[in-house]
N, C-alpha and C positions, 0 to 999 in steps of 0.2 A: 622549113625554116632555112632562111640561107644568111648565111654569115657572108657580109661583103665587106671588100676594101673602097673606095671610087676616089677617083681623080680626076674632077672636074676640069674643066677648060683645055681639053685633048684635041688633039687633032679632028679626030671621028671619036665618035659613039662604039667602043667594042668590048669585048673582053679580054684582058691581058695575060692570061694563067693565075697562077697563086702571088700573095703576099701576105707573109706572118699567117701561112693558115687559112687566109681567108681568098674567096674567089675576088677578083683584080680587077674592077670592071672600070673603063676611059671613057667620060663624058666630056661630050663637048661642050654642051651646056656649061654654065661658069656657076658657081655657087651664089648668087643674086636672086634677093624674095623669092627663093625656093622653086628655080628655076632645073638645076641638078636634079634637085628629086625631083620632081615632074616627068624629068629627061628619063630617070633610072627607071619609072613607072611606067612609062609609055614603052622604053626599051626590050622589059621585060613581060612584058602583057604580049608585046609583037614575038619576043622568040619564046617564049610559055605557051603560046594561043592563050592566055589568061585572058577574062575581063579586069580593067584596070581597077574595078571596085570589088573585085581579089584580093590585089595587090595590098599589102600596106605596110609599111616602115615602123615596127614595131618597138626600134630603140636606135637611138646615132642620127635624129631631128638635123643634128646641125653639126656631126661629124664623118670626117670621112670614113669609120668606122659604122656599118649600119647592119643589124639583123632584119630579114624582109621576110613575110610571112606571104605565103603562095597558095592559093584554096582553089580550083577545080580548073588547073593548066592541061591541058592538053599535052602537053610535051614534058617530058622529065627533065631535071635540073641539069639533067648532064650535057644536054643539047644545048646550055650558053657555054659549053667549052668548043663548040664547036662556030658559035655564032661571030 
């Protein structure tokens, strides 16, 4: 389970360290019919090796605060501090 912050409409797509706790991630994607989370899901499927039907947003729909549940990644969570 990963506790995220995000900040949609960033320059690029990365991750910024910590906020309040939680990992920082920068979308570029804009928060628009669910554009953001699309972005966040594709983002993390590519640095997890997940399948994106892994992936899924298990609370925080439409905040920038989101918990995301992660099922058969290839790569450990600690590799988006590197991505």
């Amino acid at each position: 389970m990963l506790e995220l912050h995000l900040q949609p409409g960033a320059r690029r797509t990365e991750v910024a360290g910590l906020h309040g706790g939680r990992l920082k991630i920068r979308l570029k994607a804009r928060a628009v019919k669910g554009a953001a989370n699309q972005a966040l899901l594709d983002f993390l499927a590519e640095v997890l090796q997940a399948k994106k039907k892994d992936i899924k947003i298990e609370s925080g729909e439409t905040s920038r605060r989101k918990r995301v549940s992660v099922l058969g990644a290839s790569r450990a969570p600690e590799s988006l501090l590197s991505a």
